[in-house]
N, C-alpha and C positions, 0 to 999 in steps of 0.2 A: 441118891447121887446118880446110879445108873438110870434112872428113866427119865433125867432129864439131858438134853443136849445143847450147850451153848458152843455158840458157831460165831465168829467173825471175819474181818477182812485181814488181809496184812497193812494196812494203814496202822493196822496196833503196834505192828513190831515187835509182835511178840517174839521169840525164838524158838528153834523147835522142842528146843527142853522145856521152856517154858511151857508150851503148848501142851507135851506130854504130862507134865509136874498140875498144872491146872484144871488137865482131862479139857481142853478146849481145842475146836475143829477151825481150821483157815482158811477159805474160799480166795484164795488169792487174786488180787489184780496185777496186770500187766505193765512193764516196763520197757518202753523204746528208746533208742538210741539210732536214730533215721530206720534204717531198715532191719536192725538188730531189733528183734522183740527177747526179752527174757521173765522170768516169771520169779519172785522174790521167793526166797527161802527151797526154792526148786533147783535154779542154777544160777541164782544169782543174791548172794551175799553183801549184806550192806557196806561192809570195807571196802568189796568188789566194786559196787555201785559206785562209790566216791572216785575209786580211780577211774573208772569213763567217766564221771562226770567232771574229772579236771583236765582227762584226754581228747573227749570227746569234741565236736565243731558242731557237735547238732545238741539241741535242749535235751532231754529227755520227757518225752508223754507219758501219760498212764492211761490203760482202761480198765473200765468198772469190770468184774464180773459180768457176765451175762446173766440173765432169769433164769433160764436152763441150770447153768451151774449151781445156782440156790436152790430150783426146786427138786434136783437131783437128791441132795442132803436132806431137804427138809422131807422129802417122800424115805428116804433110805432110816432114815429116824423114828417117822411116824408108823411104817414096815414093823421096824424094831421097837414099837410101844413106846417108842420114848415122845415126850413132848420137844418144844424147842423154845431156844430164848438165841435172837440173834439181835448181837449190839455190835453195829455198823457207824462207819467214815460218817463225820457230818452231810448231811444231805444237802448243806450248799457248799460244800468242798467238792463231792462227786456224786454221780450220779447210782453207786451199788447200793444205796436202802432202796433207791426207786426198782433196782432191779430186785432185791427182795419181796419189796411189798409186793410186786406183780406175780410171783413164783409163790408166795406164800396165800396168795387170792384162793377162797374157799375148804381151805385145808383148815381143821380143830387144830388148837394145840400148839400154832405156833405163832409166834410173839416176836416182833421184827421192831427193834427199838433206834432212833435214831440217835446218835449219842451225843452230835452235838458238838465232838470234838474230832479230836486226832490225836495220832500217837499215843505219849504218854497219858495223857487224857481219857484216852479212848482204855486204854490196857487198863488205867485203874480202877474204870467200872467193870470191864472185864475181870477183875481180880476179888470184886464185891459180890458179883455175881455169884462165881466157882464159891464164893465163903457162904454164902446164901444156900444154896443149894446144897452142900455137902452139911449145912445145920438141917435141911430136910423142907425147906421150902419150895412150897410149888412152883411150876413156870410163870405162872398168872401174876403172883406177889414179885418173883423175882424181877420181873417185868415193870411190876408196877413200882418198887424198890429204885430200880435204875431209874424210871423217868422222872422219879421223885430229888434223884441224887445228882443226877446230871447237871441241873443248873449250878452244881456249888464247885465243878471241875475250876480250877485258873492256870493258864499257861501262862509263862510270861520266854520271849524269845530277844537275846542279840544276836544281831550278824557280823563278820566282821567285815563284809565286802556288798555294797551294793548291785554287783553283778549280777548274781542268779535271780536277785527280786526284778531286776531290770526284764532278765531274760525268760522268766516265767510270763511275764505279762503284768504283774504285780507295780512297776513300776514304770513312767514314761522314760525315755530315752532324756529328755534336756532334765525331768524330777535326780534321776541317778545321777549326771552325769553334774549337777549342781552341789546337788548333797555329797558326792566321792570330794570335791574339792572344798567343799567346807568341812569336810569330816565328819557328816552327819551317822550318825547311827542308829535307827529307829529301834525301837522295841515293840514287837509284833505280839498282840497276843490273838486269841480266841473268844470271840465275843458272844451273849447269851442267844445270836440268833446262827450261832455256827459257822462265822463268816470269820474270815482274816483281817484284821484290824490293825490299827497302827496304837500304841498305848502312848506314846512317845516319841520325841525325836532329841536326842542327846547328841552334844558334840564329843566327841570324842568314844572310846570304850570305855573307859571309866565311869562315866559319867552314866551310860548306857546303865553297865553292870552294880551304879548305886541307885539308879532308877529299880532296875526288878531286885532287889534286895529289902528294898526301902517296900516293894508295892508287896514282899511279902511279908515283910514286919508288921506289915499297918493292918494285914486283912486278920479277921481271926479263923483260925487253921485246926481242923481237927487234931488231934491226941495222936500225929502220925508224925515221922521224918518225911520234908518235905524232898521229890526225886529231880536230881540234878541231870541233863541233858546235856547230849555236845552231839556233833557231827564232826568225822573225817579229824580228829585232832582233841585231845583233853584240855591242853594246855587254858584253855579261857575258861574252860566248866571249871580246873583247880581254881583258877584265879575267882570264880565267882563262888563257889564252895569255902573257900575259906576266910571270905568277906559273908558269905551266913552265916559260919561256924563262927564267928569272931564276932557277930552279932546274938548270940545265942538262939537261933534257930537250930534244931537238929535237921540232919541231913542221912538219905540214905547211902551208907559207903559204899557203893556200887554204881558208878554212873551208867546212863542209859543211853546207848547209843543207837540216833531216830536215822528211821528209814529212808527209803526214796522219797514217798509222798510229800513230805516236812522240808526233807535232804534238798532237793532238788529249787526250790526257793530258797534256804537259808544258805545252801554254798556249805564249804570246808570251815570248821574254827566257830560254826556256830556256838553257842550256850543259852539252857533254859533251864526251867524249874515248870515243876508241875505237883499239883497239890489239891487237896479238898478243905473248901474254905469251911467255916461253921454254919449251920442254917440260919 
C-alpha cells in the first residue's frame, strides 16, 4: 500500500476524511467568483460554494492545476520510492490530465489515467483503485484496471432550473429561455467520450426523475448500491431515492453531495445517481 500513490483532482469531491480514510492525495483546481479566486476543500466548502453561487452576479470559473503543481507530487513520490497512479477530471471537461501528462513526461513509475468522468464517477474509480492497491497490486495493473473500468462508470443528472446550464455556456439563451417555459428538464449525463450530453429532455420533474430511474433499471449494474447525488438541497435526491427504493434498486444511504465543477452547471435542487454498469 505504502509504495504506491494515487493522487487526483478535486473534480472527485472527495472530502478530507475521505481523502485520509483512502490514503489518497488532491491537487486541487481553482474556483472564481469575478475577482474572488478560492481553492476547494482549502477555503472553500461545497455548502460554501452554493451560497455564492445563488449570491453571486458573476458565473463561477475553474482552473486546471498547473504542470508544476503535478510534477511537484509526482517527483515528491518517486523521491519517496513510491510509484504513482493519477485518475483525473475527464480530459474534455478540463484541461488537468493534459497538465499531468506534461508533468509526468519522462518520469518511471507514474501512470496519469484519464477517467473519463467527474465527480461521482470519477471518486468511484478512485475508490477501486485504494481496493486494488491495498490487495497489493502494482501501479501498472492498477492503471490498467481503471482504464479497463472506466468505460462502464454511468451518471445520470436532473436539474431543477435551466439557469446555470444557460450560464455556463451549456445552453443558448432563446434553447433556456424556451425550455423554462415549457417546463422542459433535460437529463444530463456523461458520455463514453467524456463529454456532457443531454440523455433526455422531459417535461416536467417527474418525468425527468422516471427517466434516470428507468435508465437505471434497464442497465445491468454491478452487485453494488447504486450512489445518489444532489446539490445545495436533498429534497429531489429523496424524491428520486425512493422512486429507486420502491423500484427495488438498492441505494447507498448516504447521499453525495457534488462539487463546484458539476454544482456550478446543474444550480441548487440538482439530483443524480452514479453507478457501475456490468461489462
Amino acid at each position: 500500500m505504502n509504495n504506491i500513490r494515487i493522487i487526483t483532482d478535486s473534480a472527485a469531491d472527495l472530502t478530507a476524511e475521505e481523502l485520509d480514510r483512502l490514503g489518497v492525495e488532491c491537487v486541487p483546481m481553482t474556483v472564481a467568483f469575478g475577482s474572488e479566486e478560492y481553492t476547494p476543500g482549502v477555503d472553500l466548502t461545497n455548502e460554501r460554494f452554493y451560497e455564492l453561487l445563488c449570491a453571486s452576479e458573476s458565473f463561477p470559473t475553474t482552473a486546471q492545476p498547473a504542470p508544476a503543481a503535478f510534477e511537484e507530487r509526482f517527483l515528491k513520490a518517486r523521491e519517496e520510492g513510491c510509484e504513482v497512479v493519477a485518475i483525473l477530471i475527464s480530459s474534455a471537461l478540463s484541461g488537468t490530465w493534459q497538465s499531468a501528462r506534461i508533468a509526468a513526461q519522462g518520469m518511471e513509475g507514474v501512470y496519469v489515467v484519464d477517467s473519463l468522468t467527474v465527480t461521482a464517477g470519477q471518486k468511484l474509480l478512485i475508490e477501486r483503485a485504494a481496493a486494488l492497491r491495498d490487495e497489493g497490486r502494482s501501479a501498472a495493473e492498477i492503471a490498467l484496471a481503471i482504464e479497463s473500468l472506466k468505460g462502464r462508470v454511468r451518471i445520470y443528472v436532473g436539474v431543477e432550473s435551466l439557469e446555470y446550464l444557460y450560464k455556463g455556456g451549456r445552453l443558448s439563451k432563446a434553447a433556456a429561455g424556451i425550455g423554462t417555459v415549457a417546463g422542459i428538464k433535460p437529463v444530463i449525463t456523461i458520455n463514453q467520450r467524456g463529454e456532457v450530453a443531454v440523455q433526455g429532455k422531459c417535461i416536467g420533474k417527474h418525468r425527468a426523475m422516471d427517466r434516470i430511474a428507468k435508465a437505471v433499471e434497464e442497465t445491468e449494474r454491478e452487485d453494488a448500491p447504486v450512489r445518489v447525488l444532489y446539490t445545495a438541497g436533498t429534497g429531489n435526491a429523496e424524491e428520486l431515492a425512493g422512486r429507486l427504493k420502491k423500484a427495488g434498486v438498492p441505494i447507498e444511504e448516504e447521499f453525495m453531495l457534488v462539487g463546484s465543477t458539476v454544482g456550478a452547471h446543474a444550480g441548487p435542487n440538482a439530483y443524480a445517481v452514479a453507478f457501475f454498469a456490468k461489462k
